[in-house]
N, C-alpha and C positions, 0 to 999 in steps of 0.2 A: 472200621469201615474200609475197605479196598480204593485203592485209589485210582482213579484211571486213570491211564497215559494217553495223551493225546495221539490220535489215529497220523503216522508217517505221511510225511507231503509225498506225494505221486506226481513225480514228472512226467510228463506229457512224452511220450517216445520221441524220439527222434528219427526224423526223416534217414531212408537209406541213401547215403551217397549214389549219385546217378554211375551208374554204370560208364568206364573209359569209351568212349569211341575211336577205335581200329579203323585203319585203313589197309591199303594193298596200293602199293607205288610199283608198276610196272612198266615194260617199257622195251625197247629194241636199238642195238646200236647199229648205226650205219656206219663204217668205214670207210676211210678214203685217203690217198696218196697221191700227191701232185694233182687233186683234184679227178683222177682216176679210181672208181669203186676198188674194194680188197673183200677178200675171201671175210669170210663171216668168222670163221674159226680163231682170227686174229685178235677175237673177242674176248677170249677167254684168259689171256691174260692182263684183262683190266680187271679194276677193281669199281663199283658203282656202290657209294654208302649214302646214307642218311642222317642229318642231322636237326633235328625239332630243336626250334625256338624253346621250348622247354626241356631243362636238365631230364634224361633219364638214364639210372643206373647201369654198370656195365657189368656183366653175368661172367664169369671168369670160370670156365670148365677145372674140373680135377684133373683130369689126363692133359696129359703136351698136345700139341700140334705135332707135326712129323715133316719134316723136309730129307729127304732121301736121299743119299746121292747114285746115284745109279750108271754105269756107262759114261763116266766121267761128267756127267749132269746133274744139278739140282732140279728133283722134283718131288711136289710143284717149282718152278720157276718162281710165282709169284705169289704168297699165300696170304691175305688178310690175319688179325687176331687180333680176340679185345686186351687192352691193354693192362698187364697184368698175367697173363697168360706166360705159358712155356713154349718153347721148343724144343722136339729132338732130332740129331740129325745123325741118322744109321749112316753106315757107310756098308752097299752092298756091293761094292766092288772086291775084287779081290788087291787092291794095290793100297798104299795109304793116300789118304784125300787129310784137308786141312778145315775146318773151320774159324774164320773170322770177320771181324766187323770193326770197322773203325771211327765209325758213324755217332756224334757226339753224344745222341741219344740212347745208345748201345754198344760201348766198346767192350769185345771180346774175343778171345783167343781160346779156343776147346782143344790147342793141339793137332797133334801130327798121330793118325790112330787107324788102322785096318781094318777090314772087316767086322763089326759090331753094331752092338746097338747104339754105340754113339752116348754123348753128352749132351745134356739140355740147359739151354740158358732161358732164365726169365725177363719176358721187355716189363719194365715197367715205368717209361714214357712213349707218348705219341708220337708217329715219325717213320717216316719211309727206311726202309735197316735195310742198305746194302751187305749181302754177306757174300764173301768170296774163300776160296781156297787159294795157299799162297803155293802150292805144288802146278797145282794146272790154273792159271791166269786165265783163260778165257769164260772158266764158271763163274755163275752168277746169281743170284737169288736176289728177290725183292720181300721183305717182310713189313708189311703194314700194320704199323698197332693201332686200332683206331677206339677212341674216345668216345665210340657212339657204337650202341651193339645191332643197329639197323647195317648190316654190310652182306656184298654178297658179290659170289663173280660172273657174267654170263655164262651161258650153254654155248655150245659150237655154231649156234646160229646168230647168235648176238642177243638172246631172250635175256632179260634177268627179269627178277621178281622179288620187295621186299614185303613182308607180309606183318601182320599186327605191328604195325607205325601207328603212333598214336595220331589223328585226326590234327589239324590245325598247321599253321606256319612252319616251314625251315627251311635248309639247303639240300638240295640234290648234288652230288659229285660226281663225276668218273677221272678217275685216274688211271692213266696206262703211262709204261716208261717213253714212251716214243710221242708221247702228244703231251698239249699244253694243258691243267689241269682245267677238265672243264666245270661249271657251275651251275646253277639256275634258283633263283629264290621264288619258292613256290607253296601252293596250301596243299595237306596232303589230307585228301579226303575220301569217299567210302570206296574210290577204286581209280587212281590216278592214271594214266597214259602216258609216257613221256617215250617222243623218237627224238631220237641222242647222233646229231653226226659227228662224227670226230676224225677229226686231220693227224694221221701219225706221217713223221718226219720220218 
């Protein structure tokens, strides 16, 4: 006689995780000097990030970042990147230029090197990275590694825009080299507003 096997217990499904709710933290920055308005364009080298109350991963591209040097300038002047990321820095001039950083977060030296593609160093901690050239002393670059992959810089008007921020509590920043870093603790929900004045020195 065959023996039957009792019929498998059938778990009841389970519910679909509710879908993330995204927001859009946007916003415009006003300037101002000695309490006198400034050009909008002045904007552009802030930095405006985001940081949720809750952990979220940081996305770390394959390819470097690029900071150029150009006509004896660093550009960008001032470039965000998550942390973990590269830099390279060509040198398109015809002369030789220097990279370095002494910054405790980031100490390095790429040498003395001409026209190339240049050498790439990887940041991997958080922290404002002065790098300079020790040929020409008045260049200057800001490299921001930041800890949270919500970052972005204004447009020539002072607009930025952060987009899929997860809904709920954190910090708003803006950082520029000339002003005091600014703050705001706030909820970031399905389409945020924020006008941002800031006093550069």
């Amino acid at each position: 006689t065959p023996v039957s096997l009792p019929a498998p217990a059938i778990s009841p499904p389970k519910p679909a995780p509710a879908p993330a709710v995204l927001g859009v933290i946007r916003g415009q920055l006003a300037l101002t000097s000695g309490g006198r308005p400034l050009r909008a364009e002045e904007a552009v080298d802030a930095v405006v990030y985001w940081r949720p109350q809750a952990t979220v991963a940081v996305v770390v591209p394959d390819a470097p970042y690029v900071i150029s040097t150009e006509r004896k300038t660093f550009i960008p002047r001032v470039l965000p990147i998550p942390v973990g990321a590269s830099v390279r820095f060509p040198n398109m001039d015809p002369i030789l230029h220097n990279v370095f950083s002494s910054a405790k977060e980031a100490t390095f030296d790429l040498g003395l090197y001409g026209r190339s593609e240049g050498e790439a160093h990887r940041f991997t901690q958080p922290g404002v990275i002065r790098v300079y050239c020790n040929v020409h002393h008045a260049m200057v670059a800001h490299v921001l590694v930041m800890d949270t992959p919500f970052f972005t810089k204004p447009d020539a008007q002072g607009r930025f825009r952060l987009a899929n921020v997860p809904a709920g509590p954190g910090e708003l920043f803006v950082w520029h080299e000339r002003a005091q870093l600014w703050r705001r603790t706030m909820e970031a929900g399905a389409d945020a507003d924020v006008s941002i004045p800031l006093e550069l020195s």
